[in-house]
GULUMNU-892858 format. One line per 3 residues: for each residue x, z, y of C-alpha. Coordinates in steps of 0.05 Angstrom, whole numbers. Layout:
% GULUMNU-892858
X Z Y; ...
END
This chain:
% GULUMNU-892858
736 616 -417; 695 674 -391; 674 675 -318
636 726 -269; 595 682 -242; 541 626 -262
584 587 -205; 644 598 -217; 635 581 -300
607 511 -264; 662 500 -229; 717 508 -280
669 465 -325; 671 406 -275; 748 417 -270
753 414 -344; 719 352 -353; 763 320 -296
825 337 -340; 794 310 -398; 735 282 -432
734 316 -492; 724 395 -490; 727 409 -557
747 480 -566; 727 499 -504; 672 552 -492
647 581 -425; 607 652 -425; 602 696 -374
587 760 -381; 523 770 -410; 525 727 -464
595 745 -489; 565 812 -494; 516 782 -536
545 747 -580; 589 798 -606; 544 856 -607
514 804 -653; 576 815 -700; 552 883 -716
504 913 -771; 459 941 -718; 399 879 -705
385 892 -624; 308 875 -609; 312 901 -540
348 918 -482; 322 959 -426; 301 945 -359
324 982 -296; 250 1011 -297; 252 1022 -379
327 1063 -357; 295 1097 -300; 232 1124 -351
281 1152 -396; 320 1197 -347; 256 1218 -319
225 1233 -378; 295 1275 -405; 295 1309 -334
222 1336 -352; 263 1371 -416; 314 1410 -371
304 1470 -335; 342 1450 -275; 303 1389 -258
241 1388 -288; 205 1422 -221; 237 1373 -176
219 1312 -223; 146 1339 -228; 138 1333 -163
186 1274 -136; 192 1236 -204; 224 1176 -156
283 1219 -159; 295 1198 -223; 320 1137 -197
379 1176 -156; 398 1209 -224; 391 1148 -266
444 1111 -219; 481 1169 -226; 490 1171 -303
484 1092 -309; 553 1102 -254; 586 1154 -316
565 1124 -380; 599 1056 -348; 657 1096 -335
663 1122 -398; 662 1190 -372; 635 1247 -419
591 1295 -412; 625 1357 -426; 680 1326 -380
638 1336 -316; 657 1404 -278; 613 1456 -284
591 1452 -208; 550 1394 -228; 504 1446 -264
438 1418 -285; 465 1349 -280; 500 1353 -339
451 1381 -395; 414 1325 -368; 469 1272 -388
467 1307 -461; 402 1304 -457; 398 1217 -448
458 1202 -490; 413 1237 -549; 361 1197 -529
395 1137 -523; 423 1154 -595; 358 1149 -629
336 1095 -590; 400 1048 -617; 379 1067 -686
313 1030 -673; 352 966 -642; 342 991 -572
395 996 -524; 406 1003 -450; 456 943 -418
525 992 -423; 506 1008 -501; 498 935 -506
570 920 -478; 591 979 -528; 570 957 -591
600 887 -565; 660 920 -563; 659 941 -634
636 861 -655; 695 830 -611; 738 828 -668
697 793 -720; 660 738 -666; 731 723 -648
761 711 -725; 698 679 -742; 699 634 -678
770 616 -691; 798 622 -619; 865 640 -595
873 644 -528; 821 663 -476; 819 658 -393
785 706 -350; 767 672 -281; 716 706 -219
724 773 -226; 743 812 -167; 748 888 -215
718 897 -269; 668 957 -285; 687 1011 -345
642 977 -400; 651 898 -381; 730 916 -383
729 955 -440; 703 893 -474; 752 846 -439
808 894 -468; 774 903 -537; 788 809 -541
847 824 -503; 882 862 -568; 864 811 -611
887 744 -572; 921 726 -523; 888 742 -458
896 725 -383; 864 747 -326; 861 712 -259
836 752 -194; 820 727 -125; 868 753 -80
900 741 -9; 941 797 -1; 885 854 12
897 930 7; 834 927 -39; 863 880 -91
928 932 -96; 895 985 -97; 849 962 -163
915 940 -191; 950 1007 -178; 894 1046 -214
880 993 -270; 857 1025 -333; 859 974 -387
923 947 -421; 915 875 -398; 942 867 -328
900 823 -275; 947 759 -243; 935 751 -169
915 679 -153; 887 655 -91; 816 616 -88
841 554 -53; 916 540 -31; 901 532 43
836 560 75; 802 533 133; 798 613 162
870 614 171; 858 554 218; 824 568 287
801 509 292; 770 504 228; 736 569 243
674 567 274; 618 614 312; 546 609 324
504 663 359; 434 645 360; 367 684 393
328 695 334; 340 690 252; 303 619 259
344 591 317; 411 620 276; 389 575 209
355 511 249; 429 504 280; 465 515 209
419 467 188; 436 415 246; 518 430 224
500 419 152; 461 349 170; 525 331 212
567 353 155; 537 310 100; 531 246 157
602 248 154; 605 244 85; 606 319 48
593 335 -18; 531 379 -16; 548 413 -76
613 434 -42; 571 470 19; 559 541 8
512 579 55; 520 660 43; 478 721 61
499 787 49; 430 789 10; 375 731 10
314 779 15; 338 792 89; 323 722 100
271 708 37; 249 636 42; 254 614 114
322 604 103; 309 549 46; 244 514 66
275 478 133; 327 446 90; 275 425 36
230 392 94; 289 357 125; 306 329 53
367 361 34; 367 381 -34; 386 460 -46
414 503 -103; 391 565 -91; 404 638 -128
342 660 -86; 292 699 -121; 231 740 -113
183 787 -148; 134 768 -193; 84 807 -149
85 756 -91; 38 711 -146; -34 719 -140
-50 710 -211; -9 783 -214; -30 818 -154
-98 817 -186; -76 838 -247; -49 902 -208
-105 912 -156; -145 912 -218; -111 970 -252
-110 999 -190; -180 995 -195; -185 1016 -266
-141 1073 -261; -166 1107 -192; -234 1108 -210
-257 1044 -168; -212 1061 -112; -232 1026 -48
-176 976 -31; -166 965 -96; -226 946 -118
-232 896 -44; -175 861 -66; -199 844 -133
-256 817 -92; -216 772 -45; -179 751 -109
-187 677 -136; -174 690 -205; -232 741 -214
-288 712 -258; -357 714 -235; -339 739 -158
-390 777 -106; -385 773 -38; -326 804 -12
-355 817 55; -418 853 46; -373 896 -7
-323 905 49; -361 916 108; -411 970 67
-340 1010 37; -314 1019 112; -390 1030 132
-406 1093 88; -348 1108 82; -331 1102 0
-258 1125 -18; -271 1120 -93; -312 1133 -156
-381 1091 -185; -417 1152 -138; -391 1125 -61
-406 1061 -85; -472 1073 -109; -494 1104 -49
-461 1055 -1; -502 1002 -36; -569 1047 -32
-561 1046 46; -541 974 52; -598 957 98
-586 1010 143; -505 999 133; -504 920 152
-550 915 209; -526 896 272; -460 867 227
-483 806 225; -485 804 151; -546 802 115
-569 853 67; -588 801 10; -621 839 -46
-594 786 -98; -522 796 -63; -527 862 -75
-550 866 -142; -492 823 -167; -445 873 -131
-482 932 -170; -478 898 -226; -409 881 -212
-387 957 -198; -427 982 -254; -390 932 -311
-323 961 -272; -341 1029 -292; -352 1026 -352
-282 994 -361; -248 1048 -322; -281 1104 -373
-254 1055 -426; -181 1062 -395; -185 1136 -371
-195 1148 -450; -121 1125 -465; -72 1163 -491
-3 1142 -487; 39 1080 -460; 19 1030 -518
-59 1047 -512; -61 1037 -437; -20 971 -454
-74 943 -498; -125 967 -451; -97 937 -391
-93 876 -430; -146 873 -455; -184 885 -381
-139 826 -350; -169 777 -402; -239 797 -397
-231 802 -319; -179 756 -293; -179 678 -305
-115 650 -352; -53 667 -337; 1 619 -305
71 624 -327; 90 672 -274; 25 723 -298
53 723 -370; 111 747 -342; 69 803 -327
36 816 -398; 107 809 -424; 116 867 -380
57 903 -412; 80 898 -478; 151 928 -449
117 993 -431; 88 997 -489; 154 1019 -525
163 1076 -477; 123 1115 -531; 179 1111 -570
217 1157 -504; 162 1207 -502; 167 1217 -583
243 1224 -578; 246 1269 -513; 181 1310 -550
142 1316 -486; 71 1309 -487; 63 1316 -419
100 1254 -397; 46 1199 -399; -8 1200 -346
-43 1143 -318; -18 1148 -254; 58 1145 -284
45 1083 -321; 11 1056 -257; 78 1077 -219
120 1051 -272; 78 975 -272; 81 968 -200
154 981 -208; 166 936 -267; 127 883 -236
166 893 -170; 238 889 -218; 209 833 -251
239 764 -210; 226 690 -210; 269 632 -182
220 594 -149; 259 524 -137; 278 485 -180
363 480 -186; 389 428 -154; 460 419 -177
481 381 -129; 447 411 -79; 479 446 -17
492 514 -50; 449 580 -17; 475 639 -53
482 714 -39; 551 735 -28; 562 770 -102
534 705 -131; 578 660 -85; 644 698 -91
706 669 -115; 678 605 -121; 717 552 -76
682 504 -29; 687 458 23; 654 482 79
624 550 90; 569 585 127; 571 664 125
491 676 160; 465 732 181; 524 764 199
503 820 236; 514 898 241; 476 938 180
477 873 141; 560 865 136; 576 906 110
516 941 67; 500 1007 90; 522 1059 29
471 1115 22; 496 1195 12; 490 1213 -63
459 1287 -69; 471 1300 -138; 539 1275 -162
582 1274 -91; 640 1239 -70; 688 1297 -78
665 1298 -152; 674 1217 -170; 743 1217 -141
764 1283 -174; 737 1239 -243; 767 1176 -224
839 1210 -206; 837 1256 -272; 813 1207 -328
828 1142 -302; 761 1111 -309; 731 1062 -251
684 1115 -233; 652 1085 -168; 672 1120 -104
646 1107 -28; 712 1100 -5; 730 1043 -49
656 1016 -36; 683 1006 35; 736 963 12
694 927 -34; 660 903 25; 713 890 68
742 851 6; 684 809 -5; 687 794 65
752 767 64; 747 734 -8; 692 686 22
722 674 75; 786 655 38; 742 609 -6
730 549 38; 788 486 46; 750 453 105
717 496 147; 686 565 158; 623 582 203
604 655 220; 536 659 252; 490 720 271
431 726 314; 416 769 380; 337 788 364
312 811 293; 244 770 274; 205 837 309
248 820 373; 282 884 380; 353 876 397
412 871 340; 488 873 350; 542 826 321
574 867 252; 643 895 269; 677 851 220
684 797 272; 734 832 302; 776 857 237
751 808 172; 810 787 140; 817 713 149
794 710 216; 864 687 245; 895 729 299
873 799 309; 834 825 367; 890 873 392
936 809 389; 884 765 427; 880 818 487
956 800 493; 950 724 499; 884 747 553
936 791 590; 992 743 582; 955 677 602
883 690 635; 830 665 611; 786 676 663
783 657 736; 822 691 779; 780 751 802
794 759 875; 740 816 887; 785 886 875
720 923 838; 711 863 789; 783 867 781
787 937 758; 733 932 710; 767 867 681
835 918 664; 781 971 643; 745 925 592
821 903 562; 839 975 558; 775 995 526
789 935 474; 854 960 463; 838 1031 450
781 1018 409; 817 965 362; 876 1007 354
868 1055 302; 937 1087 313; 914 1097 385
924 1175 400; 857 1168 453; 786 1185 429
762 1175 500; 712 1122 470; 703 1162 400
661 1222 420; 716 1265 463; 683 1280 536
729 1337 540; 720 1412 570; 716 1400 636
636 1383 618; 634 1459 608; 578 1438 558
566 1517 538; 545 1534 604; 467 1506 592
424 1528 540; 415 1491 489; 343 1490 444
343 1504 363; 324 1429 354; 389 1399 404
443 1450 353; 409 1433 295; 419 1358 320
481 1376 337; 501 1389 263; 468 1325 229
512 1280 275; 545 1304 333; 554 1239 366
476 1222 366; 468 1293 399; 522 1268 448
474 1207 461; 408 1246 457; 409 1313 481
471 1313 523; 480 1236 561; 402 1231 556
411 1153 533; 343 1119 527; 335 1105 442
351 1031 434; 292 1016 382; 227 1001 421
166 1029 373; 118 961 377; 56 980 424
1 976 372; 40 1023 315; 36 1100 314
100 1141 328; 109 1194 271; 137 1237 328
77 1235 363; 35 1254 312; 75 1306 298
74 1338 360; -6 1326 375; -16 1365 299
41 1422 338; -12 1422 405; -71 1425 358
-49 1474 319; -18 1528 375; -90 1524 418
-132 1533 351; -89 1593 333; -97 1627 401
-167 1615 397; -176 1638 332; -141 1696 362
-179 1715 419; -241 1714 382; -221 1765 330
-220 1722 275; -145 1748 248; -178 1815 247
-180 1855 193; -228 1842 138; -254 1773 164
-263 1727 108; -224 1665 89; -284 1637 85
-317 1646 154; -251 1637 193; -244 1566 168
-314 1552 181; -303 1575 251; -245 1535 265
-279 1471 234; -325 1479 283; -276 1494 345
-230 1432 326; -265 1373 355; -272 1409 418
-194 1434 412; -163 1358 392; -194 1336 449
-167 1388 495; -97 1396 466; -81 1324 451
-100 1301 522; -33 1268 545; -28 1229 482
-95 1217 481; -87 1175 555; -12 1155 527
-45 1125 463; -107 1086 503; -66 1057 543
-24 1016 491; -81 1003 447; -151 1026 436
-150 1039 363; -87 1077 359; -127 1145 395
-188 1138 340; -129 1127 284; -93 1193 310
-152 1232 319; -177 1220 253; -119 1234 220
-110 1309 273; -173 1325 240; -168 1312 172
-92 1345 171; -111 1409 205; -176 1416 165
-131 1409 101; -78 1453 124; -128 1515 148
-160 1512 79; -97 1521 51; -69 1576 97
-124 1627 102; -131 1648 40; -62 1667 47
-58 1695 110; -123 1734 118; -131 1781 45
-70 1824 73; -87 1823 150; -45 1808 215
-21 1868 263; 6 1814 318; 10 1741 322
40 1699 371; 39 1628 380; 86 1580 414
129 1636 433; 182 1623 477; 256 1648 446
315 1662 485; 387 1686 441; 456 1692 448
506 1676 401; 574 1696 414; 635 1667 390
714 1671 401; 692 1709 464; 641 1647 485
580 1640 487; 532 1589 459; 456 1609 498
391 1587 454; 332 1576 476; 269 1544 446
196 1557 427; 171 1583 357; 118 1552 327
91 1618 308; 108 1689 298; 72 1732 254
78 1811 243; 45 1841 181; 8 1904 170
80 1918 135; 103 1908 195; 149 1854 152
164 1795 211; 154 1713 192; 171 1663 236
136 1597 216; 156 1532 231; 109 1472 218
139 1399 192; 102 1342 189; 147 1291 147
143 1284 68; 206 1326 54; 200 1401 78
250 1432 36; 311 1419 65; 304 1479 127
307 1529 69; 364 1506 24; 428 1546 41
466 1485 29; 439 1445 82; 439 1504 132
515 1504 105; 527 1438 125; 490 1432 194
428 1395 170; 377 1457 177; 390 1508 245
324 1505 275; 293 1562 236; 355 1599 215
364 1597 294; 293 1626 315; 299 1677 253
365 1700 286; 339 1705 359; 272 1741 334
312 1795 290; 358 1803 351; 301 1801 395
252 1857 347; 313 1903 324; 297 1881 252
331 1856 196; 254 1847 154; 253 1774 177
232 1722 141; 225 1651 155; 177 1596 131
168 1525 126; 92 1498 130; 81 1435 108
21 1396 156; 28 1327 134; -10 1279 183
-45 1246 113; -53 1302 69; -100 1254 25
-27 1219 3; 14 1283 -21; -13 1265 -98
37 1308 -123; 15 1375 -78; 77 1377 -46
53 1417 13; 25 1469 -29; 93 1494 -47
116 1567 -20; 182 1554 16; 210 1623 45
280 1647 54; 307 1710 82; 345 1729 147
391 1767 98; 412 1702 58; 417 1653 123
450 1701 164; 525 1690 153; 519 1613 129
488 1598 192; 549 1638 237; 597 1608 208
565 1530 221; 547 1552 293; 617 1579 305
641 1511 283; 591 1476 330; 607 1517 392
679 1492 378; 651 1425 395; 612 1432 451
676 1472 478; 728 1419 467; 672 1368 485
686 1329 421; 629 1303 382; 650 1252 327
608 1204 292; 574 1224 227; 557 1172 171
498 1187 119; 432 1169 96; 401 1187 166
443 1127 199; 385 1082 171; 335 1113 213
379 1134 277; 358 1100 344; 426 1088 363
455 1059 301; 469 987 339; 513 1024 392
551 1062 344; 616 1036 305; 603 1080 245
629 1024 203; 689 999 247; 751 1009 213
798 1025 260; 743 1078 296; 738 1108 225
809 1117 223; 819 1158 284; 758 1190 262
786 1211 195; 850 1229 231; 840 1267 299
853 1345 292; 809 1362 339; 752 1333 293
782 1369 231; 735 1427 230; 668 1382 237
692 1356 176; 708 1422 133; 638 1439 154
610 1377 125; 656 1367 65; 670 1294 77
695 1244 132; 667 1210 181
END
């Protein structure tokens, strides 16, 4: 028997030994270990399979071999990840390189690229998890015959992905086979089974005959304040539950994913003695033993980096310790950032730096922490000396026992880890870079193995009440179930946009070749199916329960599958008829609460009706708003295009934002727009005095306007400066401090640039005014320009500063394409209009409010684009986009910037029926040809 799950291989176990007591001839496996034992079958020994972070390595260090990508991975390598998921999603698929279409350009000499790699690697018994299930495939004949079965059951999986199936099949042909899938009659289930690609056939049986969610009252609610009042009263159902004489084995309690809840939601039923079995894990970087280990490469690595080196102090696994305060109080003293030289002279001055601290400058104190710093050089040298991914292996090692205090069994874990990234040499060779290695890549890649890297901290309990994630806990069945947590952004799991291998593509594979390439609409049903499936899984009964206040106590809303999970009983639309048909309610006397009783019921009904020809409540205010007649700034269209209904919301109904920024944390926003102030009053100033004159120096201009700044932060930065004081004291030093340090960075960077060739006029938050016309209407613009700048050419460049890590996106013809990037296509536009010129050129500056973190010199880059090349791609989106605000329509948008929107908990981006009239309504059909997707 081979199962999907550790739980559900348990519970046909127990059901076996209840029909017999003898299993001979019976084998479980799931998964893993089938694959395993008959990739053992083959000639080829396997000594190692990769990690996620081993997988991730490789693609990055292929991407560095292919023109396409190996700028972008220079200086993002973390999107490496992105394209790693990507390829991991078409090697399971079985999907071939030289099948992809050609629009996928660089993508796909990058997929050649890995499967070589990949190659060479098997040769030296190295494999990544789908070669592993590939090679099984080969051995599935042999471990059978050898083994001796005949027959062979398939229980717990919902689909199956291309390389796990392929093996299923690859048994399949040589026994007899049967397959048994969860299923209750979901459109999910049929549609797997209409586009199965394997030659064994998948037999629809249901989890448990009749389940309590079918039964209202078996089906139960709780909606609790906080996360901790939602699991103290699962807890107090669970207690009654096992007083009356439940099984605690047969009580499942499910979160979408444990990390949302981490440990709070075991340790209240360990201290009220219930036993647990728990699936919950966590990183190997929560243990002390290893966070030392890191801060000390940290350490090593950065050349005695501050905060690295304090929390190697405050460590208790660090032999021979110094005081961590004097070393603390004297690095935020002098300041030191890093290197044996800050350190040094912090500890030269420590008289002077401690008094008045109320620490004492003891000379023997602070000869041990000399001595101390001094040994820590000398290791560092020892480490920056290394070479490649096995040298700085043995030196880390080597550092952690000399340093660090044995190892528990958790920090071994870690040193196991070591020796992991110690093969990647064996990459680098293969790929035949020799610029891949670099200290601060291996120090990337550790923290990220270590992060990967997971223990189960309890100890399993097998008859313990069951707390599982739902993937773990699914088609399992149970007595009594708890579904926690069950609130919006949680159920279902937010899906993120893929950039570089798009919807449109994956379906066009999926349709032509068959394969289970994954696609987001089927992820959609996924969830919706997993939904149901655990809610299908229970005999006794079910308990939904969500809570009203996140742990921060900001508000949350109730997911949208309460209303439409399958399981749930009657549906909401059919509920409104019983209200209508016998009130529930009093009888409402007053005539006002009366109408907005019939207004709520028709609201309900509209908005649960996905047939329901009305998009009243889906975006559509209508023309009489006239919504054309105001202007409307660069920022509001370009808002307009991301997602119309959160301009609707923002710009338009002027809704207050629904997330309330805690009172001691720093806005980015306002940052941003204090480094805006700063920057437009030091520019004018500069002005006035001549400075942008013809042949000043670079040199003597940024001296100048280091010396103006102080004066100028204080001056421009006023309002915040009151704002900030007012909420906390620190928060006006923190922004000031970081005003300073950005503009000084950014002015170093820009003069040399701007001065050489001279300036014939500059203006500075200019203000724009445009019309574009349209169809015979008329959309008016009107905003102010960062800055304006005329050459000696006479050539015209509009800059626009950005503050946040990615700057690119303004420039890229795509985005401007799809809506995501108007506001300087929109000021290039008004200025050319404005000028007579078509020698307009726009600019993106990059003024990030910590310049010290851009390691990989990302605001250095030159990012200019031409009024020639955005001219007609920008028309044709704003001609789209004054057909909205005409018809007054403005339909929800779903992507990656959902995640960060204010007004995510008002919107029902994932309610099904809302979706469906979405996807459906003409007059939203040109909002999503612009985008190239649905809603």
């Amino acid at each position: 028997m081979i199962a999907a799950s550790a739980l559900v291989r348990r519970e046909r176990q127990r059901a076996a030994l209840a029909q017999t007591a003898a299993l001979l001839g019976r084998d479980f496996y799931s998964f893993e270990q089938l694959a395993n034992a008959c990739a053992g079958e083959t000639a080829l020994p396997i000594r190692h399979v990769l990690a996620d972070y081993a997988w991730q390595e490789l693609v990055r260090q292929s991407a560095l071999q292919v023109p396409g990508f190996e700028a972008l991975i220079r200086e993002r390598p973390r999107i490496a990840g992105i394209l790693a998921a990507n390829l991991r999603d078409l090697r399971d698929a079985g999907v071939e390189p030289n099948a992809l279409p050609l629009s996928l350009g660089a993508l796909i000499p990058l997929y050649k690229e890995v499967e070589k790699v990949l190659g060479e690697l098997q040769r030296d018994g190295i494999v990544d998890r789908i070669g592993l299930f590939r090679l099984a495939t080969k051995g599935a004949a042999a471990w059978i015959a050898r083994r001796g079965f005949d027959q062979v059951e398939l229980h717990g999986a919902t689909e199956l992905v291309g390389s796990t199936g392929d093996l299923i099949e690859a048994i399949g042909d040589v026994i007899p086979l049967r397959m048994f899938q969860a299923d209750f009659g979901h459109s999910y289930a049929e549609e797997l089974r209409a586009t199965w690609p394997w030659r064994f056939q998948p037999a629809p049986q249901p989890i448990v005959e009749k389940p309590a969610a079918l039964q209202t009252e078996r089906l139960h609610a709780i909606a609790a304040a906080t996360p901790h009042a939602e699991i103290a009263a699962v807890l107090e159902r669970v207690r009654t539950l096992l007083e009356s004489g439940a099984k605690p084995e047969r009580i499942f309690i499910v979160a979408r994913t444990l990390k949302a809840y981490g440990e709070s939601i075991i340790d209240p039923f360990q201290r009220a003695g219930i036993p647990v079995s728990t699936s919950f894990s966590r990183s190997i970087l929560e243990d002390s033993w290893v966070q030392a280990a890191l801060a000390l490469s940290q350490a090593l690595i950065r050349g005695l980096e501050r905060d690295a080196v304090l929390r190697m102090l405050r460590s208790p696994h660090l032999v021979d310790v110094p005081s961590w305060s004097v070393a603390d109080r004297l690095a935020r003293s002098a300041p030191v950032l890093r290197g044996i030289e800050d350190w040094t002279a912090a500890l030269d001055h420590a008289g002077e730096l401690l008094r008045g601290s109320g620490i004492a400058a003891d000379p023997t104190v602070i000869a041990e922490l000399r001595t101390f710093l001094e040994k820590l050089e000398l290791e560092s040298q020892k480490v920056s000396r290394t070479s490649g991914w096995q040298s700085m292996s043995r030196s880390l090692h080597f550092a952690f026992r000399n340093w660090l205090g044995d190892s528990d069994e958790v920090g071994d874990r870690s040193l196991r880890v070591l020796e992991e990234l110690s093969e990647l040499d064996r990459i680098s060779e293969i790929c035949g870079s020799d610029t891949a290695f670099t200290a601060g890549t291996f120090l990337r890649l550790f923290e990220d193995a270590l992060r990967q890297t997971e223990v189960r901290p309890y100890t399993d309990e097998k008859d313990g009440v069951q707390i599982l994630d739902a993937p773990q806990a699914r088609a399992a069945s149970c007595d009594h179930l708890f579904l926690v947590g069950f609130n919006h952004g949680h159920w279902p799991l937010e899906k993120r946009e893929n950039p570089f291998l798009p919807a449109t593509v994956r379906e066009e594979l999926r349709e032509r070749d068959g394969r289970p390439v994954p696609i987001p609409s089927l992820q959609a049903l996924e969830e919706d199916f997993l939904v149901g499936m655990l809610l299908h899984q229970a005999c006794e009964s079910a308990t939904i329960s969500w809570h009203l206040h996140d742990a921060a106590g900001r508000q949350t809303a109730p997911s949208s599958y309460i209303h439409r999970v399958p399981g749930l009983g009657i549906s909401l639309l059919e509920r409104i008829s019983q209200i209508e048909a016998e009130p529930v309610l009093p009888v409402i006397d007053d005539e006002l609460n009366q109408g907005i009783y019939h207004a709520g019921i028709e609201y309900l009904r509209i908005v649960e009706d996905e047939s329901a020809t009305s998009l009243a409540f889906d975006g559509q205010i209508g023309t009489s708003a006239n919504l054309l007649a105001d202007p409307r700034s660069p920022s509001a269209i370009e808002q307009l295009g991301r997602c119309p209904l959160h301009a609707l919301f923002a710009r338009i109904l002027r809704v207050p934002e629904l997330d309330i920024l805690p009172e001691h944390h720093l806005d980015a926003r306002e940052s941003g727009s204090a480094i805006h102030a700063v920057l437009a009053l030091l520019f004018q100033e500069l002005e006035t005095c001549g400075a942008f004159a013809p042949g000043q120096s670079a040199e003597s201009t940024i001296r100048l306007a280091a010396d103006m700044l102080p004066d100028i932060i204080d001056r421009s930065a006023e309002i915040a400066k009151l704002k900030l004081e007012r909420r906390h004291p620190a928060l006006w030093r923190a922004l000031r401090t970081q005003l300073e340090r950005a503009c000084i960075d950014f002015i170093q960077r820009e003069f040399p640039r701007l001065l050489p060739e001279g300036i014939q006029n500059a203006e500075f938050e200019t203000e724009v005014a445009w019309e574009f016309k349209s169809s015979g209407r008329t959309l008016k613009v009107e905003g102010r320009a960062d800055r304006i700048l005329t050459r000696s050419s006479g050539d015209v460049i509009v800059s626009d500063y950005k503050t946040r890590k990615d700057p690119d996106s303004p420039v890229r013809i795509k985005d401007i394409e799809r809506g995501d990037s108007l506001q300087l296509p929109l000021y290039m536009l008004a200025i050319g209009a404005a000028k007579s010129t078509r020698s307009v050129s726009g600019e993106i500056l990059a003024v990030p409010s910590r310049p010290e973190r851009d390691r990989g010199q990302v605001r250095q880059k030159d990012r200019h684009i031409d009024l020639d090349q955005i001219q007609v791609p920008a028309e044709q989106t704003l001609n789209t986009l004054v057909d909205l605000l005409d018809g007054g329509v403005f339909p929800l948008r779903r992507d990656s910037h959902c995640g960060f929107c204010a007004y995510r908990i008002a919107c029902r981006r994932e309610h099904a029926p809302t979706r469906a009239r979405v996807d459906q309504a003409v007059e939203f059909a040109g909002y999503h040809r612009l985008r190239g997707d649905k809603a």
